[in-house]
C-alpha positions as CSV (number, residue, x, y, z in Angstrom):
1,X,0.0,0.0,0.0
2,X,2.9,2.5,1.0
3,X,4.6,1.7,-2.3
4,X,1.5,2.8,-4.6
5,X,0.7,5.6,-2.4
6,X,4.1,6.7,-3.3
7,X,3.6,6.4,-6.7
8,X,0.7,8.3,-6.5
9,X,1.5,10.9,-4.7
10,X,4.8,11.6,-7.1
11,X,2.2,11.4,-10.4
12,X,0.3,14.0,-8.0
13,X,3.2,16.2,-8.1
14,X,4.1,15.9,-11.3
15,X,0.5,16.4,-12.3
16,X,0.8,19.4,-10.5
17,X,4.1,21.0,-11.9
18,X,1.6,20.5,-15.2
19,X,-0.8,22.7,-13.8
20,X,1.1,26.0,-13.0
21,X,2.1,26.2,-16.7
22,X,-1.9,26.1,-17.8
23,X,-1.0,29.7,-18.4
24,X,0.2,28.7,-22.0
25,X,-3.2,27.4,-22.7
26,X,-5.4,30.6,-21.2
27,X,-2.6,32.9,-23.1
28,X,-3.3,30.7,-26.0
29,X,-7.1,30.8,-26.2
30,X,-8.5,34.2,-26.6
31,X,-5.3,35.8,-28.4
32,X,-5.5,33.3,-31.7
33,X,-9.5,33.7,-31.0
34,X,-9.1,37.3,-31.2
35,X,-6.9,37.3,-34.4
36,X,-9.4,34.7,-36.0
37,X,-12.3,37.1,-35.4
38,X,-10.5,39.5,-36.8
39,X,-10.0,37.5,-39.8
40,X,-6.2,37.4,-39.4
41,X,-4.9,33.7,-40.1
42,X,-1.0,35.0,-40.2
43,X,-1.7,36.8,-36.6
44,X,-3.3,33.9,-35.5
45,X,-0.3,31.0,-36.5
46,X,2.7,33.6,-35.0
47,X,0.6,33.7,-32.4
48,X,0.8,30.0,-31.9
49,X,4.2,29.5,-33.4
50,X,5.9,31.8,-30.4
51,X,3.9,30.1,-27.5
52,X,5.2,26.8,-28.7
53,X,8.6,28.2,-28.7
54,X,7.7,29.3,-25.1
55,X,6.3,26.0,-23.7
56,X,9.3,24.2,-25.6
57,X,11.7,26.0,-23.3
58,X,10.1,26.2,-20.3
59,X,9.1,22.0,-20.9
60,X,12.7,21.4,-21.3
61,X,13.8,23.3,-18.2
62,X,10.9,21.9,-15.9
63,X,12.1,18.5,-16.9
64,X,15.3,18.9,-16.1
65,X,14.6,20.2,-12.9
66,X,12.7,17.4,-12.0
67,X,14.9,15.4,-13.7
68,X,18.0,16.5,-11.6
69,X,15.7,17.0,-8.3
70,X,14.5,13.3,-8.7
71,X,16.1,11.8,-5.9
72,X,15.2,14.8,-3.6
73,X,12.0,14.8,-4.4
74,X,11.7,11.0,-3.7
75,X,13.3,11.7,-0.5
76,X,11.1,13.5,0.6
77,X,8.2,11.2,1.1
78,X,10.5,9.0,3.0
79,X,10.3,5.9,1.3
80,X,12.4,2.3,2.2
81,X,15.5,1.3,0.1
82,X,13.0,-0.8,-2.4
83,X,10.3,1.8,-3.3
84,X,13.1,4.3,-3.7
85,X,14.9,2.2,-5.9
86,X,12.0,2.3,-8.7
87,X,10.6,5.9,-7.4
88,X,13.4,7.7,-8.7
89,X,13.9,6.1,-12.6
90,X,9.7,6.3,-12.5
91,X,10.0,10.1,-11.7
92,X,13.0,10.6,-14.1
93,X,11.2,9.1,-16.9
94,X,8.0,11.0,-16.3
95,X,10.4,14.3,-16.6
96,X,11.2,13.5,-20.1
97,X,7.3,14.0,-20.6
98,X,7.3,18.0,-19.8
99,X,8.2,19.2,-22.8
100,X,5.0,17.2,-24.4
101,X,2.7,18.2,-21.6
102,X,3.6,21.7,-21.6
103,X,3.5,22.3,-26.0
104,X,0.0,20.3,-25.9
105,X,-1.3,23.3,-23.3
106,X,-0.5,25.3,-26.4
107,X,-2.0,23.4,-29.5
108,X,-5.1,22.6,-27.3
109,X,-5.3,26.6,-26.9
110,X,-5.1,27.1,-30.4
111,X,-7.8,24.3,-31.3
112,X,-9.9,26.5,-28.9
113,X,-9.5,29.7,-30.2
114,X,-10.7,28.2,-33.7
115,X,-13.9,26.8,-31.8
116,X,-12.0,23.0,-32.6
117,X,-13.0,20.9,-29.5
118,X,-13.2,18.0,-31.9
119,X,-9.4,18.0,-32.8
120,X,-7.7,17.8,-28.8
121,X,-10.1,14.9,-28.3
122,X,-9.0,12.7,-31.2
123,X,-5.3,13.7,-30.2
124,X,-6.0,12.8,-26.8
125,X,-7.8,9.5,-27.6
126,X,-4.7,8.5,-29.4
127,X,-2.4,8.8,-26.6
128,X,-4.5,6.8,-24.4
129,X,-4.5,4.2,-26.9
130,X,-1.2,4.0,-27.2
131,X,-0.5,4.6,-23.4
132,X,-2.9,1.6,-22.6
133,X,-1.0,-0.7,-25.4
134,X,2.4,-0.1,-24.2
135,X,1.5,-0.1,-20.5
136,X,0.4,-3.7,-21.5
137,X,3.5,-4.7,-23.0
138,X,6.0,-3.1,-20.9
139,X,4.8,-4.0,-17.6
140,X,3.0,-7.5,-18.5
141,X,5.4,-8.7,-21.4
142,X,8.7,-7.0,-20.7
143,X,8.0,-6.9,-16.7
144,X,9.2,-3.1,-16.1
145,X,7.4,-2.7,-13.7
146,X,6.6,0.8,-12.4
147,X,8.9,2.1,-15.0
148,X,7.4,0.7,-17.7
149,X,4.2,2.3,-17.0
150,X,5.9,5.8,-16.5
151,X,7.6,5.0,-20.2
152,X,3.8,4.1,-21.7
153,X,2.9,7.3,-20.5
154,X,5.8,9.7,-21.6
155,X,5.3,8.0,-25.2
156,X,1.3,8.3,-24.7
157,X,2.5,11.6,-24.9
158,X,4.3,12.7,-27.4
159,X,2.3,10.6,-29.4
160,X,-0.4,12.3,-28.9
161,X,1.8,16.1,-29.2
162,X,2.4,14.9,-33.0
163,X,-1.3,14.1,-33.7
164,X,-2.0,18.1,-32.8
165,X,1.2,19.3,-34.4
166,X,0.4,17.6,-37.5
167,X,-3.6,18.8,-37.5
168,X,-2.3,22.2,-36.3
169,X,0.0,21.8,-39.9
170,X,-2.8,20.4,-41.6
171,X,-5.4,22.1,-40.8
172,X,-4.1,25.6,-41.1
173,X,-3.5,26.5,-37.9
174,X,0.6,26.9,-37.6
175,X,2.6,27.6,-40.3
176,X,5.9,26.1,-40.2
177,X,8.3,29.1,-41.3
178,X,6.6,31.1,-38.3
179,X,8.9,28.7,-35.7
180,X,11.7,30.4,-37.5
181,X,10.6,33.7,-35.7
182,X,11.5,34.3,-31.5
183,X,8.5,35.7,-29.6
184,X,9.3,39.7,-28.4
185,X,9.6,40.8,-25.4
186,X,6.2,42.4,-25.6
187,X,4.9,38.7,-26.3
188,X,6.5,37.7,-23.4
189,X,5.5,40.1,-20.7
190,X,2.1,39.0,-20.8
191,X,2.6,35.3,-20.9
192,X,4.5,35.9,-17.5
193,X,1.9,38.1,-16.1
194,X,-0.6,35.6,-16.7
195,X,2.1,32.6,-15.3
196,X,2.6,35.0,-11.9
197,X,-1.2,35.1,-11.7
198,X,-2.3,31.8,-12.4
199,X,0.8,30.3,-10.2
200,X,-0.8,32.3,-7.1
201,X,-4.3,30.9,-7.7
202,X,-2.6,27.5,-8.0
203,X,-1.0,28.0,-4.7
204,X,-4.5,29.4,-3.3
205,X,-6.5,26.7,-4.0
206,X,-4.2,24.0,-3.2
207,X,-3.7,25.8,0.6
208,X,-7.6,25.6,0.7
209,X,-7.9,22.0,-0.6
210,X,-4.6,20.6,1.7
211,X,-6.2,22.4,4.8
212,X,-9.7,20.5,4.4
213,X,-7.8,17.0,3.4
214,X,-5.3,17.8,6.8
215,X,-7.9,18.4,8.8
216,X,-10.5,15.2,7.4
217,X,-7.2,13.1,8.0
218,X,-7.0,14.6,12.0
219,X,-10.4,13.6,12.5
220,X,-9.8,10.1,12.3
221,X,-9.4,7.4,9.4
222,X,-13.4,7.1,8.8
223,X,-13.7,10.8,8.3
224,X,-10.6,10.6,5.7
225,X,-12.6,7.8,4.0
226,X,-15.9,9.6,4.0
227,X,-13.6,12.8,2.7
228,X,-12.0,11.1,0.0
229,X,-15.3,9.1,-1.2
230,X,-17.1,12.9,-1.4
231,X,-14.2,14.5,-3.0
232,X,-14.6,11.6,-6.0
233,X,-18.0,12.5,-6.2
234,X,-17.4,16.2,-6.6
235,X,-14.5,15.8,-9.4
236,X,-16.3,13.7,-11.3
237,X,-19.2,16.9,-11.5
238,X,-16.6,19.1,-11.9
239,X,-15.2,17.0,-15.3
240,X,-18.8,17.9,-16.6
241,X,-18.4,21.8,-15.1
242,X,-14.9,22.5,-16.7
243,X,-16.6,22.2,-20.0
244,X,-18.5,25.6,-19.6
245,X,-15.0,27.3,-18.7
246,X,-13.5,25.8,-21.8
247,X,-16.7,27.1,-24.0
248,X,-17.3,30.7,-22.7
249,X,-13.1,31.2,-23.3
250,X,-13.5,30.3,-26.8
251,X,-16.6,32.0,-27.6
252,X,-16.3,34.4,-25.4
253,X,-13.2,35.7,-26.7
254,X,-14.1,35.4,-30.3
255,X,-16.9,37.7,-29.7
256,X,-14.8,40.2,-27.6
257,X,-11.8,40.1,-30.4
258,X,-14.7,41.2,-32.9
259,X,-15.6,43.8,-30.9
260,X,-19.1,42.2,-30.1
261,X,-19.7,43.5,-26.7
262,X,-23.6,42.9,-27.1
263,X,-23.0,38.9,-28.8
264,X,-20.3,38.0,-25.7
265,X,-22.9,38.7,-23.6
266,X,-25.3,36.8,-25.6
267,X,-22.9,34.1,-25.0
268,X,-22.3,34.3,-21.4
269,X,-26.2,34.7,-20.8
270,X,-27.1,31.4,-22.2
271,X,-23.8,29.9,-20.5
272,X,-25.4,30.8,-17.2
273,X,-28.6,29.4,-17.6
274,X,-27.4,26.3,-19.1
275,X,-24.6,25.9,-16.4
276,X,-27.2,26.4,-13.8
277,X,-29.7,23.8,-15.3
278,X,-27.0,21.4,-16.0
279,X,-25.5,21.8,-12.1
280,X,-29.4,21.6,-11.3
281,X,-29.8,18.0,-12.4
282,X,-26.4,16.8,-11.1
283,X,-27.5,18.1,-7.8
284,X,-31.3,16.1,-7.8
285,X,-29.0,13.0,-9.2
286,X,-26.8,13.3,-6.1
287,X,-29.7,13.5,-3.8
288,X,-31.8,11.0,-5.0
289,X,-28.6,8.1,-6.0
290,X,-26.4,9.4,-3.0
291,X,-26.9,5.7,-1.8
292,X,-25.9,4.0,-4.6
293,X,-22.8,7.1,-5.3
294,X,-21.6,5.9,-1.9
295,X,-21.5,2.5,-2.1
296,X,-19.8,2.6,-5.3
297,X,-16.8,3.0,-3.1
298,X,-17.4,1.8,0.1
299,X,-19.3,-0.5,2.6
300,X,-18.7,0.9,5.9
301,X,-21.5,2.0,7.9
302,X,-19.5,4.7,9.2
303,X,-18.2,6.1,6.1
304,X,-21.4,5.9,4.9
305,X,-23.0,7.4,7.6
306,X,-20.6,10.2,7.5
307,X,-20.5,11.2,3.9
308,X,-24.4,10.8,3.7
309,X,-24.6,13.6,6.0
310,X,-22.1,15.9,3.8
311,X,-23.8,15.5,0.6
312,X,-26.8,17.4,0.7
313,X,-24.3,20.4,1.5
314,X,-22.3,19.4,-1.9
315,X,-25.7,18.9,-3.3
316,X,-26.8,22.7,-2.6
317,X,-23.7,24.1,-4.7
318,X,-23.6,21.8,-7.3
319,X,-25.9,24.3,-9.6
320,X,-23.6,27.2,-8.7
321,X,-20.3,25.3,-9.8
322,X,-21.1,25.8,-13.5
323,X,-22.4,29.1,-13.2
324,X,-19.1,30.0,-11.3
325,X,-16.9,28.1,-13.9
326,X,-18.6,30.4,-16.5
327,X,-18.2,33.7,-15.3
328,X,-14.5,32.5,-14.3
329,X,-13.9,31.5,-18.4
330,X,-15.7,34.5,-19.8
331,X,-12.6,36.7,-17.5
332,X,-10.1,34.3,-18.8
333,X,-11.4,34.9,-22.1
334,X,-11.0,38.2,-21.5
335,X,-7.6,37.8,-20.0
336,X,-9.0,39.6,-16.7
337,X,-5.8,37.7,-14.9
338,X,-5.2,39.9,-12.2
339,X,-8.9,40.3,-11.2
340,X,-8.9,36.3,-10.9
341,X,-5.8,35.7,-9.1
342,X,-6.6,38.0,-6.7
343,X,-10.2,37.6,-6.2
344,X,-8.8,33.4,-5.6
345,X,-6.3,34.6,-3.1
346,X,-8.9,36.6,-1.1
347,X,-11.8,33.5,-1.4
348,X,-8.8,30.9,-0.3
349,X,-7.9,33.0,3.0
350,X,-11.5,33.3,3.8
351,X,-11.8,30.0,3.1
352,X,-9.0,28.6,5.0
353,X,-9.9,30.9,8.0
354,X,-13.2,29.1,8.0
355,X,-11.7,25.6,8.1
356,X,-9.5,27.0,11.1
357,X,-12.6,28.1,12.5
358,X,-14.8,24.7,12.0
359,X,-11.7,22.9,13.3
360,X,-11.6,24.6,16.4
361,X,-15.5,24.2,17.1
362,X,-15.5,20.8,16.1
363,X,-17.8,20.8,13.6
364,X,-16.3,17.4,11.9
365,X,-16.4,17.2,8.1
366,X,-19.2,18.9,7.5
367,X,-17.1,22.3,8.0
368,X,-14.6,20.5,6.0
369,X,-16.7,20.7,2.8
370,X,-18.2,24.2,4.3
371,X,-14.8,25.7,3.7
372,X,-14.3,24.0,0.2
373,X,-18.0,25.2,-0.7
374,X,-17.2,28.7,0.1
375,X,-14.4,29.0,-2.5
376,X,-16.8,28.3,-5.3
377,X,-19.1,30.7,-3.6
378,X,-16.7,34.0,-2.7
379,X,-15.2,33.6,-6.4
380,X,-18.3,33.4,-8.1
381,X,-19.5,36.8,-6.2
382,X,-16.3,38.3,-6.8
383,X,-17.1,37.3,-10.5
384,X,-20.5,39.0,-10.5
385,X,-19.0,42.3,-9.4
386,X,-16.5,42.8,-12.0
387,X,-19.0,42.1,-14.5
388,X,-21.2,44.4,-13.6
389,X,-18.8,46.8,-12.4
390,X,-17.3,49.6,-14.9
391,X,-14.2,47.7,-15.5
392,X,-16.3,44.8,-17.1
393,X,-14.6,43.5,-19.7
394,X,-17.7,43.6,-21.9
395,X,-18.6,47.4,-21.0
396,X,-14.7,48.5,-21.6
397,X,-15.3,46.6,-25.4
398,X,-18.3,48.8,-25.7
399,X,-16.5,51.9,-25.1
């Protein structure tokens, strides 16, 4: 059990190194969606050519951080002689995979600002194919192990980074000759900007979400288990929820690079309602199959007993987590950066105050998920202010 743990928590953290370079993907999105409304192909492919040259770099130096930091980082989690022995060529071999991870933030970006959904999917059901093929042969046939599954995974990869080069090539999207070219400084400064920001809201969140799993794990190994079986529930919604985020950037920002104050609203609008009626059902869903949810993981009373009494409370925001995720792609879209970094960092200490607060008044798990809750909450208020404030995005496109 320690031994997998260990493995998971290191595919965690690379997962999360990932993450805090997403900024190539919400840099991505609304500039080459801009540039297409605009009817400006050329614009649109330097656009794309530069941020790959950006996420090349920065892939290559993450890996070799992590690649040089392996042992360290292994270290850390305190592992015996044998786990360490196959922790260290897993995480190395998961390093080569940066440069891959970091470059697909980009083409996915692209695909969105051209409205292409359709395109990332086929790229990404192609990795998985051939991630599930070679994890079969290397760990089953050639017995690798641990490290064979890390090496399915890096080639998944790249595998699936030359299925979106190629459609970017083929499809119009990138010429080649613009990779010739080395992104300004003027390119650059926002790219960082929006790194900086998005790193912070990285940080927020994960202070919020290691607080509530710290505190569930002090209360006691059925509260943990009740935690984590809630916690599933809740990602899996939120799979469904990221969709709206991905939807409102694209259109969103198409709109706005046109100049189309009165359409982006249009779009948000229907994004709403929809996001509300679709977090609507999950919520009835949740409340009427909670039973069934539950037991889908686990069969002890206790647990049972425990996350039962949290998911009516998850239940209750589940309509608001799509409208949230809306509003918060619409000021991506907008590249509103600063406004949601900081709005995050202010929602995360209010939320992390709360859990300090629930802790100390015992209030068990269900101020656990009462902190979590009120994240979603505080950002999508500080969302509805800035949209109907005068620095809305869509009023300054109107003036």
């Amino acid at each position: 059990m320690l031994f997998w743990c260990s493995f998971k928590t290191l595919r965690m953290s690379c997962k999360l190194e990932f993450v805090f370079f997403s900024f190539l993907l919400v840099v991505t999105t609304p500039k080459v969606a801009t540039a297409i409304a605009n009817n400006k192909a050329q614009e649109a492919s330097l656009i794309t050519a530069h941020t790959l040259i950006v996420g090349a770099i920065c892939g290559v130096l993450l890996g070799a951080v992590l690649w040089l930091a392996a042992p360290s980082l292994v270290a850390v989690l305190r592992p015996d002689a044998a786990v360490y022995a196959l922790a260290v060529p897993h995480l190395k071999m998961r390093a080569l995979a940066c440069p891959a991870a970091l470059l697909m933030f980009v083409a996915v970006g692209a695909f969105r600002g051209f409205k292409d959904t359709t395109t990332p999917l086929i790229a990404s059901a192609a990795a998985n194919a051939v991630n599930l093929s070679l994890d079969l042969f290397f760990v089953f046939v050639a017995g690798w192990g641990v490290v064979g599954a890390a090496s399915a995974a890096t080639i998944g990869q790249y595998v699936g980074l030359a299925t979106m080069l190629f459609m970017l090539c083929w499809k119009g999207v990138l010429r080649l000759s613009d990779l010739r070219t080395l992104p300004s400084p003027q390119e650059l400064k926002p790219m960082a900007q929006a790194g900086f920001g998005l790193a912070f809201c990285i940080g927020a969140v994960m202070c919020s979400v290691v607080g509530a799993t710290t505190i569930a794990t002090g209360l006691g190994a059925a509260t943990l288990a009740a935690h984590t079986v809630v916690k599933n529930i809740v990602d899996y919604a939120n799979n469904i929820f990221g969709t709206f985020s991905t939807v409102a950037q694209s259109l969103v920002a198409s709109e706005l690079g046109k100049g189309n104050a009165a359409a982006a609203q249009g779009v948000l609008i229907r994004l709403l309602q929809m996001g509300f009626a679709t977090g609507s059902l999950v919520a009835l869903g949740i409340l009427l199959l909670q039973g069934q949810l539950i037991a889908l993981f686990t069969s002890d009373a206790q647990v049972i007993a425990q996350a039962t009494a949290v998911l009516p409370l998850v239940a209750f925001a589940m309509p608001f987590a799509p409208f949230a995720t809306s509003l918060e792609g619409t000021l991506l879209g907008a590249l509103e950066i600063s406004h949601v970094a900081i709005r995050t960092i202010l929602s995360a200490a209010v939320s992390c105050s709360f859990l300090y607060w629930a802790n100390m008044q015992q209030i068990g798990l269900f101020g656990v998920w009462g902190g979590l809750v009120l994240v979603i909450f505080l950002n999508m208020l500080f969302d509805i202010w800035k949209m109907t404030s005068p620095g809305s995005p869509l009023r300054k496109v109107r003036n």
